[in-house]
N, C-alpha and C positions, 0 to 999 in steps of 0.2 A: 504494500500500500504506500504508495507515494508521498503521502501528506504526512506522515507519520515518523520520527526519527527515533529509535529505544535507545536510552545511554543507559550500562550497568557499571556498577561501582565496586570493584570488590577491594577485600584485602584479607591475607593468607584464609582464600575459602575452602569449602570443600568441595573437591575438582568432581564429586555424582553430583551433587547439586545444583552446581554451576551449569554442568550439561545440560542439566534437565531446564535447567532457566533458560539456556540460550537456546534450546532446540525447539521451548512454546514458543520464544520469542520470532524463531524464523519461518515458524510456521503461518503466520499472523504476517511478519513485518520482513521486509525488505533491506531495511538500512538499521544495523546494530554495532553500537560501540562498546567494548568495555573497555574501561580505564582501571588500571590497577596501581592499586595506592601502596608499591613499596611489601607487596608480598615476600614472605620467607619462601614460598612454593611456586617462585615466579616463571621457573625452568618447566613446573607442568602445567602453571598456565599460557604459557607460550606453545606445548604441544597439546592443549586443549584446544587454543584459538587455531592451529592451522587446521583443526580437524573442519572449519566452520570457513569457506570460502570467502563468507561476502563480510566477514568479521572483521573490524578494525580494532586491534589491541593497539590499546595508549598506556605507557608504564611510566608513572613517576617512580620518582628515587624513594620518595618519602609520604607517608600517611598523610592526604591534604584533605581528609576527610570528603563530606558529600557534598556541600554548597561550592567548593571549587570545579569540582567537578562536573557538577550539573551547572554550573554557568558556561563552562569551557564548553559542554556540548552542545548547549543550547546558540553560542555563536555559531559552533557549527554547521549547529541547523537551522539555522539563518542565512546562512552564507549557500547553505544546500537547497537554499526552497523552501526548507520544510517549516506547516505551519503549526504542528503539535511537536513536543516532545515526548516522550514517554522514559519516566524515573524510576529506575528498579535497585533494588541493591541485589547483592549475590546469592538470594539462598528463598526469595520469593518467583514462584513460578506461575505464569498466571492462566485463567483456563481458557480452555479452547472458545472462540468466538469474542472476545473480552473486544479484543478491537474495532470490531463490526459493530459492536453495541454500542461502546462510546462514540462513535461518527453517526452515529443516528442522533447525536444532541452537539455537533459537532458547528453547525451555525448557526446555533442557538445564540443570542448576541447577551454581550458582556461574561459571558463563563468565561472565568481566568483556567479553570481546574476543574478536570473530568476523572471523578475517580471510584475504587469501587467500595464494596462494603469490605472490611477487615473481620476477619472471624481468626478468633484465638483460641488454639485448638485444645488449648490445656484450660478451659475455663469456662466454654459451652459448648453443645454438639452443632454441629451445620445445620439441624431442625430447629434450634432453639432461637439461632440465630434471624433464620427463618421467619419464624413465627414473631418475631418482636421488630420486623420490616412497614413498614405502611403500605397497604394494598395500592400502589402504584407504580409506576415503570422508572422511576427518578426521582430525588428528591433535592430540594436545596438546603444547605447545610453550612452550619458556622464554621470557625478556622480550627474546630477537630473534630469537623467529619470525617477526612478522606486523610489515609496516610501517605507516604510521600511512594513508596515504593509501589509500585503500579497505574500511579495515578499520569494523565498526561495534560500536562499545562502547555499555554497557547502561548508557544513561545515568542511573538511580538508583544505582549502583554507583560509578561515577567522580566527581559528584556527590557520593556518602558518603565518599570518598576522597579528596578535596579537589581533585580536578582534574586537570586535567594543569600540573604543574611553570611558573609563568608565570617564571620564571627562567630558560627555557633558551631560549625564545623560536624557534629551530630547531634541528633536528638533537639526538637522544637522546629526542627528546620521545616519542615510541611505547616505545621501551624503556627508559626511566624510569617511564611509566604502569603498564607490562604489571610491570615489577618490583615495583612499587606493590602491584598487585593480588595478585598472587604473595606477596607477602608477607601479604596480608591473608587468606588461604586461597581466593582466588578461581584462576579457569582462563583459559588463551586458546588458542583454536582455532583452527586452522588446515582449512582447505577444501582440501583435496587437488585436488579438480575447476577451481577457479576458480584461473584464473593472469594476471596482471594483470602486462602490461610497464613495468617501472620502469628508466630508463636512470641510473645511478649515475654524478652526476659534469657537468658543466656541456660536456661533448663528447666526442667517442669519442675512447679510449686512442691514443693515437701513441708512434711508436717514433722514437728520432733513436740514431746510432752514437756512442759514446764512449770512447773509446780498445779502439778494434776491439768493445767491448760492445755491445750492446742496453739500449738504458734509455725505458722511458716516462715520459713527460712529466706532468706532476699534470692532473688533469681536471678540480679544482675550480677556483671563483674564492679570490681571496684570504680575502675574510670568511667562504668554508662554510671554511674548514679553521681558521680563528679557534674557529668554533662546534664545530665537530666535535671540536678537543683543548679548549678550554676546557669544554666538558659533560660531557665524557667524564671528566677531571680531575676538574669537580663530582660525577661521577653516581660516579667512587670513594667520595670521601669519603662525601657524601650516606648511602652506603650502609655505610660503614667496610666494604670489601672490599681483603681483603689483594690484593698485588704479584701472587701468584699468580692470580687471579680475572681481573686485567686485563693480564697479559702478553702477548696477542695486541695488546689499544690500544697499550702500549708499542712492543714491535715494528714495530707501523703505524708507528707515528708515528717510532721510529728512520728507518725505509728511506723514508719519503719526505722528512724532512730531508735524508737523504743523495741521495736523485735530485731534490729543487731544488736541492744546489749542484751537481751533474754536468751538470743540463742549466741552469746559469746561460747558456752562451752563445746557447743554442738557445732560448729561453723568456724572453720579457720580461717575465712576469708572477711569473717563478722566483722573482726574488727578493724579491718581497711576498708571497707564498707563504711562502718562508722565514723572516719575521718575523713573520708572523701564525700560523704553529702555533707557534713559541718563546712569543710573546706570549698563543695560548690556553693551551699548556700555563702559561705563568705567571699569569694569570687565573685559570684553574679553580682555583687554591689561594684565591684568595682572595673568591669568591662564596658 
């Protein structure tokens, strides 16, 4: 499909994953990039990409995260014609028809962002997901509707918008964009039909007993939860949004300070967990 440009983003993935990403993607799409951020495994993803003809591998030296990234292709695809982008990182695959769908809302005027539903595999089944949908074919949606990986933004729009935020480097960076946009009088859609498995969190939830309790364990690594309260802290201010607006961030961020020190015993990585959200929340003040 012509109009259409996928940039993927990886950094040291896992090379069946990766496959299976790039193999929906060429089935769908004609023009695919991926850019890789400074892999340990970069020798087999270079004999990954020759396996893929029409593949442009891009390698930086060094992790420049996704908002470099996705601006880099996006001039590309500007320079290429193309009037969507489509944003993937390395381990989301997305399903058959996903593209034909979103061109069907594709001159809808002012959609900055056509994306789909995110369904998290460790925390509802695809029925449930389902079932909690509005009986219609799309919906419009605030700036955490739609996550960034899968979704395809019209790239003369993001572009006249300045980009996506290279400050936040991961995490927030879709809903900082969609905010962006949102503020500028633009739209983001959501695809009712198309649902695209996102698993939240670097391994499925576990539970360890703490004094007769139930407590889960954090599922991030130490640096996503650096990034996660240090942007979210930015993407306050950034936006001068009152306490009220981000009262659910805050609450996160209370209740898992409090279950990485509950499960200190149980969790060796609890307690750099613990000092990297104190650390982003004190960060985000001063970016």
């Amino acid at each position: 499909m012509r109009d259409v440009m996928a940039v993927v983003v990886s950094y040291n993935p896992v090379l069946p994953l990766l496959r299976e990403d790039l193999q929906a993607l060429f089935c769908q799409l004609d023009r695919v990039v991926l850019m890789d951020n400074g892999s340990k495994n970069i020798d087999e993803v270079r004999t990954l990409a020759r396996q893929f003809d029409r593949l442009q591998l891009v390698e930086n030296e060094e992790n420049l995260g996704l908002p470099v990234n996705y601006n880099r292709a996006a001039r590309m695809a500007r320079d290429e014609g193309f009037t969507w982008l489509l944003t993937m990182d390395q381990d989301t695959v997305i399903p058959e028809g996903m593209i034909d769908a979103y061109m069907q809302y594709a001159s809808l005027e002012n959609v900055a962002v056509i994306g789909p539903v995110s369904w998290d595999v460790n925390r509802k089944t695809l029925g449930e997901i389902r079932a909690g949908l509005p009986d219609k074919p799309f919906s419009y949606v605030n700036e955490f509707g739609c996550i960034s990986s899968a979704s395809m933004v019209r790239v003369e729009t993001l572009l006249k918008l300045g980009g996506f935020d290279e400050k936040l480097f991961i995490d927030w960076v879709d809903f900082d964009y969609s905010k962006n946009a949102r503020l500028h009088g633009y739209a983001i859609l959501r695809v009712n039909s198309c649902t695209v498995k996102h698993q939240i969190g670097d391994h499925p939830q576990r539970l360890v007993k703490v004094l007769g309790l139930s407590v889960h364990l954090l599922r991030y690594s130490p640096i996503r939860y650096y990034y996660i309260y240090r942007n979210g802290i930015y993407y306050k201010r950034k936006y001068s949004l009152p306490f009220s607006a981000m009262r659910k961030f805050f609450r996160n961020a209370c209740i898992r300070i409090l279950r990485a020190l509950l499960t200190l015993p149980y969790d060796r990585q609890a307690s750099q967990c613990l000092r990297m959200i104190l650390r982003g929340l004190r960060d985000g003040r001063r970016l």
